[in-house]
N, CA, C and O of each residue as an XYZ file, in Angstrom:
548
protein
N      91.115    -85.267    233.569
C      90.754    -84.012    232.962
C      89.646    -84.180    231.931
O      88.719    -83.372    231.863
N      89.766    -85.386    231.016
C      88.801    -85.581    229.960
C      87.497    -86.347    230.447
O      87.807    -87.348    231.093
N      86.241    -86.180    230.332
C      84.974    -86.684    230.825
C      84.810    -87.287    229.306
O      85.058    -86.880    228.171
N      84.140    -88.730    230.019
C      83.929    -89.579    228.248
C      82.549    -90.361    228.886
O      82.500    -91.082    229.882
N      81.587    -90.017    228.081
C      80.366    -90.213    228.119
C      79.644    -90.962    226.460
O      78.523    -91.036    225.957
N      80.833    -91.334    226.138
C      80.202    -92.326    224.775
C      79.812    -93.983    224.732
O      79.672    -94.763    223.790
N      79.721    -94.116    225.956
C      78.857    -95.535    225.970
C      77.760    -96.064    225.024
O      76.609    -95.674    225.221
N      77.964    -96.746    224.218
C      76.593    -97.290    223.376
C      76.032    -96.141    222.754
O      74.892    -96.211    222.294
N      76.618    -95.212    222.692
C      75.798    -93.821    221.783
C      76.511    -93.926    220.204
O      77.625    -94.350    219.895
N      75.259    -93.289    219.224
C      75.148    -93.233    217.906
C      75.935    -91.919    217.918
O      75.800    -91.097    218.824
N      76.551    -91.794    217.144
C      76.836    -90.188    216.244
C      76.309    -89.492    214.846
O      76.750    -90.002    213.816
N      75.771    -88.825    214.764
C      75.687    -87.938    213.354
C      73.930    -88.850    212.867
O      73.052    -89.439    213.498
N      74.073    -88.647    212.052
C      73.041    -89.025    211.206
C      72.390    -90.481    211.559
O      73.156    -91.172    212.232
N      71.350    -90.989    211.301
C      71.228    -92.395    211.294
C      71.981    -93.233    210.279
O      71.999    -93.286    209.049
N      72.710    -93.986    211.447
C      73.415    -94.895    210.297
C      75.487    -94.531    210.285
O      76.446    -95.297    210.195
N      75.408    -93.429    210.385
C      77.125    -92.776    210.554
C      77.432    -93.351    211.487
O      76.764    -93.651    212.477
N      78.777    -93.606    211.165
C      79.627    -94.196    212.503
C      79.809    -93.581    213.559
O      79.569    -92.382    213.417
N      80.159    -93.889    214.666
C      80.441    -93.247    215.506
C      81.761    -93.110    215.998
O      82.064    -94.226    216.421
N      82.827    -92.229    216.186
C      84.390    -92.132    216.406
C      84.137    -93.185    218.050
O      83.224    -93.156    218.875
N      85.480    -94.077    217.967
C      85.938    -94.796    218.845
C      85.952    -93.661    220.574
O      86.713    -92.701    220.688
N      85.189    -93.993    221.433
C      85.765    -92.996    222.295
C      86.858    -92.543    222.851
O      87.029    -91.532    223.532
N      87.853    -93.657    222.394
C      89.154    -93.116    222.898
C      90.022    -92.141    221.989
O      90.968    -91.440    222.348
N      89.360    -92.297    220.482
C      89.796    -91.249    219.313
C      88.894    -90.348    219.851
O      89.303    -89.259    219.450
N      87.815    -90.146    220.587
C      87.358    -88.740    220.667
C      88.041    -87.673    221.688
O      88.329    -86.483    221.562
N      88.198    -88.738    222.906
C      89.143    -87.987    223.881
C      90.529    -87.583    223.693
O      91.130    -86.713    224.323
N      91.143    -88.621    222.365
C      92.571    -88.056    221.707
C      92.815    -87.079    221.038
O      93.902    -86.502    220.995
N      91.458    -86.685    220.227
C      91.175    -85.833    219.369
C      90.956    -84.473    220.330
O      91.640    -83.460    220.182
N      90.053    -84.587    221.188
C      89.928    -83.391    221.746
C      91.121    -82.763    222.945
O      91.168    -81.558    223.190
N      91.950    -83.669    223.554
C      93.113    -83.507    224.219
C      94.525    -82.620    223.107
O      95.280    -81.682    223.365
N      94.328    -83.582    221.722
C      95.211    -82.324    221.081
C      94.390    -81.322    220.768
O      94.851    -80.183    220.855
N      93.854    -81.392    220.602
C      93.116    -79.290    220.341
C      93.306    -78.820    221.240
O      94.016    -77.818    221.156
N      92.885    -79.165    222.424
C      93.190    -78.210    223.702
C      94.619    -78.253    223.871
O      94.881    -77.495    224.804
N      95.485    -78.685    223.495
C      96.982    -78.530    223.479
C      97.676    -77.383    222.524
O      98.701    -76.720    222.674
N      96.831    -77.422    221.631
C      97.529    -76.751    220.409
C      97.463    -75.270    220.606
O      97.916    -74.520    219.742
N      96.883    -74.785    221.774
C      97.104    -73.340    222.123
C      96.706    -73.270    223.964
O      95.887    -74.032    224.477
N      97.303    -72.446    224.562
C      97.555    -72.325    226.088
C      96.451    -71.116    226.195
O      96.166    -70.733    227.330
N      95.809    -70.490    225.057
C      94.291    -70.062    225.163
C      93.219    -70.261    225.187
O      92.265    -69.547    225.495
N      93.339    -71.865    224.661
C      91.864    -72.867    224.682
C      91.889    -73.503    226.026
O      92.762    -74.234    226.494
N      90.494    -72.992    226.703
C      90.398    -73.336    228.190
C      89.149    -74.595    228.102
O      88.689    -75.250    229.037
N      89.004    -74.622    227.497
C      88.489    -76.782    227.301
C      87.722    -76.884    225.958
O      88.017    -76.310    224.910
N      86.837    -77.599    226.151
C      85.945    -78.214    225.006
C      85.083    -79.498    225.032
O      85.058    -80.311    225.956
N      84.413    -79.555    223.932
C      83.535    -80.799    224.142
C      83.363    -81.375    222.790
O      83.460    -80.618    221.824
N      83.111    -82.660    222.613
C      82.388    -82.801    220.968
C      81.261    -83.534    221.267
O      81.131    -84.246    222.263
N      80.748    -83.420    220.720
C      78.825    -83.987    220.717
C      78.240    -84.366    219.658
O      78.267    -83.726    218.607
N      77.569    -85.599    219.852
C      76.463    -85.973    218.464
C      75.364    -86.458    218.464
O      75.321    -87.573    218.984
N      74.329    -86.023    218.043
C      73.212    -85.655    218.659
C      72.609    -85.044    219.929
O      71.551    -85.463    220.400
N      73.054    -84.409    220.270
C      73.070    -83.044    221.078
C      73.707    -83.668    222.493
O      73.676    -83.111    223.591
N      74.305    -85.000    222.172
C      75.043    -85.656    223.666
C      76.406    -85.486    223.538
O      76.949    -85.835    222.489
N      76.900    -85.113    224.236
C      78.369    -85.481    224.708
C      79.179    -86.410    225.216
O      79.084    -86.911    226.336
N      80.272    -86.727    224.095
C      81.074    -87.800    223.452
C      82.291    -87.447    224.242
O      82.663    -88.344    225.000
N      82.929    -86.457    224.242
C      84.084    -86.242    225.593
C      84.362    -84.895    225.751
O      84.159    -84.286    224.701
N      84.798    -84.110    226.775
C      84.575    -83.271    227.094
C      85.702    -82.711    228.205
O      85.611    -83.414    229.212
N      86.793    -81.618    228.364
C      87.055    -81.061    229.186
C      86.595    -81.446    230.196
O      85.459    -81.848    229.945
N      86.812    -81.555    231.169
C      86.505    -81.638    232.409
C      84.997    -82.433    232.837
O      84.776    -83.583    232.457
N      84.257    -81.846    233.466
C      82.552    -82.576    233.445
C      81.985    -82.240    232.575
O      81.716    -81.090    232.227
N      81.627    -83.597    231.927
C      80.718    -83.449    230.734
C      78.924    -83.620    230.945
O      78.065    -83.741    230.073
N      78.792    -83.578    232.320
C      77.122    -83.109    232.137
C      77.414    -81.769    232.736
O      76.328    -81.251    232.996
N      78.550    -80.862    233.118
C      77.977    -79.710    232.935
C      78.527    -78.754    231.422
O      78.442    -77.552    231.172
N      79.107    -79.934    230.609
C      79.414    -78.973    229.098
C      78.475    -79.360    228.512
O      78.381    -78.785    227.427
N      77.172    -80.564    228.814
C      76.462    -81.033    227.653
C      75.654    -79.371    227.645
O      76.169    -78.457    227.000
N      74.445    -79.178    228.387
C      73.704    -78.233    228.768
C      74.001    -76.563    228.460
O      73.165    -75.671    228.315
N      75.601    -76.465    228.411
C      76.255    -75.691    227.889
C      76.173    -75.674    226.989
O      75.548    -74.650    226.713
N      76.530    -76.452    225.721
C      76.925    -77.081    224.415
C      75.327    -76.666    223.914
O      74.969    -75.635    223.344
N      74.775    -77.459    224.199
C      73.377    -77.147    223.412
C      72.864    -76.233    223.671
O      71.815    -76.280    223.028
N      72.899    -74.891    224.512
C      72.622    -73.967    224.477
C      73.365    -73.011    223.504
O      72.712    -72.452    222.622
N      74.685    -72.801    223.622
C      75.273    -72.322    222.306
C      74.812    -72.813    221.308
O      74.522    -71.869    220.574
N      74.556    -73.786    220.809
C      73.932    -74.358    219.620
C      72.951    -74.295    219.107
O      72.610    -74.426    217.932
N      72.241    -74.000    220.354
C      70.507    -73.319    219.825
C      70.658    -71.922    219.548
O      70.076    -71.206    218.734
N      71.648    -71.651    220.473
C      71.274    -69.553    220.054
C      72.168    -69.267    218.694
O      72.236    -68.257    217.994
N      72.774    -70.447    218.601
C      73.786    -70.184    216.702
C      72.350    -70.642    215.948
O      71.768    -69.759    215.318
N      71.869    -71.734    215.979
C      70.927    -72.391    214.936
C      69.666    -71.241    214.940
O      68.965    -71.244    213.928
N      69.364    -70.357    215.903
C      68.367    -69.518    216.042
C      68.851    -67.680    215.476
O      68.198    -66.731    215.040
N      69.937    -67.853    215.709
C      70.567    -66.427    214.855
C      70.639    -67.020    213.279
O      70.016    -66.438    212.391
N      71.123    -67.743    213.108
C      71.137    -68.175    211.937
C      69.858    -68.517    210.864
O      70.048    -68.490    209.648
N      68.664    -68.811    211.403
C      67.720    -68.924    211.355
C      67.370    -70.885    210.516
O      66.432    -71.457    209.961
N      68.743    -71.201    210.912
C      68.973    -72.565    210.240
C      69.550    -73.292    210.996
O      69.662    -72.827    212.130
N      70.206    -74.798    210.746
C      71.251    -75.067    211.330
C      72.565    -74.412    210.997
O      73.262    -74.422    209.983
N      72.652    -73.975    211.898
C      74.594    -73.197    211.953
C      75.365    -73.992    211.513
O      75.113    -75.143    211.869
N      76.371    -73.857    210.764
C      77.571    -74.887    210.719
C      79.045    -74.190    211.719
O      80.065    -74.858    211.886
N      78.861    -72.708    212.311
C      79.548    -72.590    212.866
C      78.983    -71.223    213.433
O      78.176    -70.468    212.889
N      79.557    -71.103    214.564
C      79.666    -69.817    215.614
C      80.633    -69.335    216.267
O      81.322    -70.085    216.957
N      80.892    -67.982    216.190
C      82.261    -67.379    217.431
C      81.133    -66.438    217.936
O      80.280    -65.914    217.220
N      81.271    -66.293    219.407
C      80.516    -65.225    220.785
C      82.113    -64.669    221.504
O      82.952    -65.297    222.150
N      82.067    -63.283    221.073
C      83.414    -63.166    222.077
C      82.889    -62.157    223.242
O      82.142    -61.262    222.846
N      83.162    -62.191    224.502
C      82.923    -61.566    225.104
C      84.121    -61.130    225.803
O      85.284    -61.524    225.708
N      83.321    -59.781    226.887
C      84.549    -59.481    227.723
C      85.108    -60.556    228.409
O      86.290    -60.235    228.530
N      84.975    -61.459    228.839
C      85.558    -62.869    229.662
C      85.998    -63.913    228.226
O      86.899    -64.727    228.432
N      85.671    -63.895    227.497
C      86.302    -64.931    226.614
C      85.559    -65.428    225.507
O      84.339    -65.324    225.376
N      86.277    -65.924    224.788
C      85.203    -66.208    223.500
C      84.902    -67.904    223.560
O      85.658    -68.674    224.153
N      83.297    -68.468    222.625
C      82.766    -69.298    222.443
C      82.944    -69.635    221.366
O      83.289    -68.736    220.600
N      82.810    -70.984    220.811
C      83.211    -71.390    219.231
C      82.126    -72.526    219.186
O      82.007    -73.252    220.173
N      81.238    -72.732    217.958
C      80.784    -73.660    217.914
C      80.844    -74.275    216.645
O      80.941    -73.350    215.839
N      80.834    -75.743    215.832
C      81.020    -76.246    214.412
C      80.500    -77.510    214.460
O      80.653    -78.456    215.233
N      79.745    -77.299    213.305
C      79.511    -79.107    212.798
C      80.476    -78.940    211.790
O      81.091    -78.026    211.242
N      80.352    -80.515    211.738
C      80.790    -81.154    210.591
C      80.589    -82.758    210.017
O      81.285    -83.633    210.533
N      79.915    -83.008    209.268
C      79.558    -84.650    209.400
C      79.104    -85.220    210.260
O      79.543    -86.356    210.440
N      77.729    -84.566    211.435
C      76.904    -85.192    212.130
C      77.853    -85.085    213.338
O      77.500    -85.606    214.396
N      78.974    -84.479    213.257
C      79.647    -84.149    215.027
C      79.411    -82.768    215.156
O      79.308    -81.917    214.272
N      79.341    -82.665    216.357
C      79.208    -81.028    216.762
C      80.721    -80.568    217.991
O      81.152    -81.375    218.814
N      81.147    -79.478    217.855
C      82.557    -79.224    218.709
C      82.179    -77.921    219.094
O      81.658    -77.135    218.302
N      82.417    -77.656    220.277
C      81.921    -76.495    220.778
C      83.439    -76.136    221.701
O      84.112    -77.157    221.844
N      84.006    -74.991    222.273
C      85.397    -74.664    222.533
C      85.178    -73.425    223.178
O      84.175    -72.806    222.823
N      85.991    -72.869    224.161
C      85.529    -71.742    224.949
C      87.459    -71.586    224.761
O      88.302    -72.423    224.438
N      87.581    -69.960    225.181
C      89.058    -69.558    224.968
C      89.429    -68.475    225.718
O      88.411    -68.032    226.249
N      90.315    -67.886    225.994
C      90.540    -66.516    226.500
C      90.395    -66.028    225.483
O      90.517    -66.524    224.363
N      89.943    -64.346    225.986
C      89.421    -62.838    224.896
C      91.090    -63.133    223.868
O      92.146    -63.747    224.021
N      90.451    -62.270    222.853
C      91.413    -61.990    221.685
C      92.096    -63.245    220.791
O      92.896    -63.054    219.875
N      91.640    -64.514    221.220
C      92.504    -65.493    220.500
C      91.968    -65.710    218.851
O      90.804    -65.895    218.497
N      93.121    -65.632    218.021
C      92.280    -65.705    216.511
C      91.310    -66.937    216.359
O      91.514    -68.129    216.590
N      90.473    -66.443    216.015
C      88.921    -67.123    215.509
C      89.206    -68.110    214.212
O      88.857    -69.280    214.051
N      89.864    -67.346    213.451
C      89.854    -68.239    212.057
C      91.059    -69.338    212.416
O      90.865    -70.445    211.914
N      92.328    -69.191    213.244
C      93.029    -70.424    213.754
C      91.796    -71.543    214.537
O      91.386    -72.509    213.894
N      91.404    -71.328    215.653
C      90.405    -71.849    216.154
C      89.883    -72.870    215.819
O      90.058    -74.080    215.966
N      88.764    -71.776    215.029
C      87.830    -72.956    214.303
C      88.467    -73.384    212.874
O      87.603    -73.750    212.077
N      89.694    -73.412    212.419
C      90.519    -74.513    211.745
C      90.821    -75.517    211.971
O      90.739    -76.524    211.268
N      91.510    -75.289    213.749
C      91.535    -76.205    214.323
C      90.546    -77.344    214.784
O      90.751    -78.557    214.777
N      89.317    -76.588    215.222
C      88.268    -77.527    215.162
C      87.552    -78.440    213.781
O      86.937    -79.501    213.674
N      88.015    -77.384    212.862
C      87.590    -78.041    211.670
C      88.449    -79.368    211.578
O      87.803    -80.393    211.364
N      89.318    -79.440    211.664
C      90.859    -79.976    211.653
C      90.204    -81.635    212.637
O      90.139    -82.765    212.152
N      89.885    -81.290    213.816
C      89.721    -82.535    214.691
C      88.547    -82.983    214.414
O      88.454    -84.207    214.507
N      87.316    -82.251    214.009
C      86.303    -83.086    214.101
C      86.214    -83.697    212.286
O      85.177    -84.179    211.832
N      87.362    -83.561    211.551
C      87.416    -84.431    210.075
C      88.171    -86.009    210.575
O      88.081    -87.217    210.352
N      88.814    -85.190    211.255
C      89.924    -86.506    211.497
C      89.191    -87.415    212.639
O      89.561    -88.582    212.771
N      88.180    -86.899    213.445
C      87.271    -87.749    213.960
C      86.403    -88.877    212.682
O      86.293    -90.102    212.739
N      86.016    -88.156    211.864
C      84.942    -88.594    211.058
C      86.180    -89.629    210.001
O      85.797    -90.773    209.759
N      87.238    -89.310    209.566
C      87.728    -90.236    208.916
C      88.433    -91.406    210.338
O      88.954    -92.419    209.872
N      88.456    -91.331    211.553
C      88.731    -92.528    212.261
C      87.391    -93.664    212.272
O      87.453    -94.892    212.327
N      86.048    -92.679    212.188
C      85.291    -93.578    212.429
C      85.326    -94.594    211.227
O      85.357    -95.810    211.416
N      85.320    -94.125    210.212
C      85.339    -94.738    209.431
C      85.528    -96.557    209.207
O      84.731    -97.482    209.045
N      87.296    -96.423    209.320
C      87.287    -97.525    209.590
C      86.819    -98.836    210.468
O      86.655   -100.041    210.281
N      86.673    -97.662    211.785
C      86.129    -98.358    212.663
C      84.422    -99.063    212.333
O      84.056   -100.083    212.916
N      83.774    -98.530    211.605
C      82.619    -98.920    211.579
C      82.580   -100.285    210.423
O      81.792   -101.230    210.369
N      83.962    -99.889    209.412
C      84.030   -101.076    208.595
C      84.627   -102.384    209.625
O      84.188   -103.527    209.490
N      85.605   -102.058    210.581
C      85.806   -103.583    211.350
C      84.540   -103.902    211.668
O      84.057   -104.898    211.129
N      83.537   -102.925    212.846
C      82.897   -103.807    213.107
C      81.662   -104.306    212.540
O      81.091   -105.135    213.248
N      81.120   -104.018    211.471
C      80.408   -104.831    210.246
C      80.806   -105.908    210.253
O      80.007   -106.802    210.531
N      82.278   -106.262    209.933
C      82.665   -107.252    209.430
C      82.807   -108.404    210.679
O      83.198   -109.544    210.425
């Protein structure tokens, strides 16, 4: 179900760690658990995709398109977006050089949501952490 496309890829900023890929696919497997309205997701850093619902070259292309039309309404970088439509709503969030993007059925609360996303992509950024101190050392 999970597509993992983090081979040898950087995350976030130059220099930020990058979450272990198997903490990214753990991370994003419980979010999509935590409600039977979240119909997948992806997390991304630098506009690539790190793991992903289902196929992740067709959520990358996805992903960065939501991300441009948030960073372009916004007239900045976005730190977050909801698109709800008649078919379902879109979610998009940085946070610390990760990006999480989430698609849902209509009506699901927005501010749970992107808590939740807030929620996985911290706990991404504090796994890397350590990880980047082992492998320094």
């Amino acid at each position: 179900m999970f597509a993992d496309v983090t081979a040898n890829q950087r995350s976030g900023p130059v220099g930020a760690p990058r979450p272990p890929s198997a903490a990214v696919r753990a991370a994003l497997e419980r979010f999509t658990g935590l409600s039977r309205d979240v119909r997948g997701g992806a997390v991304l850093a630098e506009g690539r995709v790190l793991a992903a619902t289902g196929d992740a070259a067709a959520w990358e292309p996805a992903a960065r398109e939501l991300i441009a039309a948030a960073d372009a309404a916004a007239g900045e970088s976005a730190v977050e977006a909801h698109v709800a439509t008649e078919n379902g709503e879109a979610y998009m969030l940085r946070d610390g050089g990760l990006e999480m993007v989430a698609v849902t059925d209509r009506f699901t609360l927005a501010s749970l949501v992107l808590a939740d996303m807030r929620a996985t992509l911290r706990q991404l950024r504090a796994e890397a952490a350590p990880a980047a101190t082992r492998e320094a050392a």
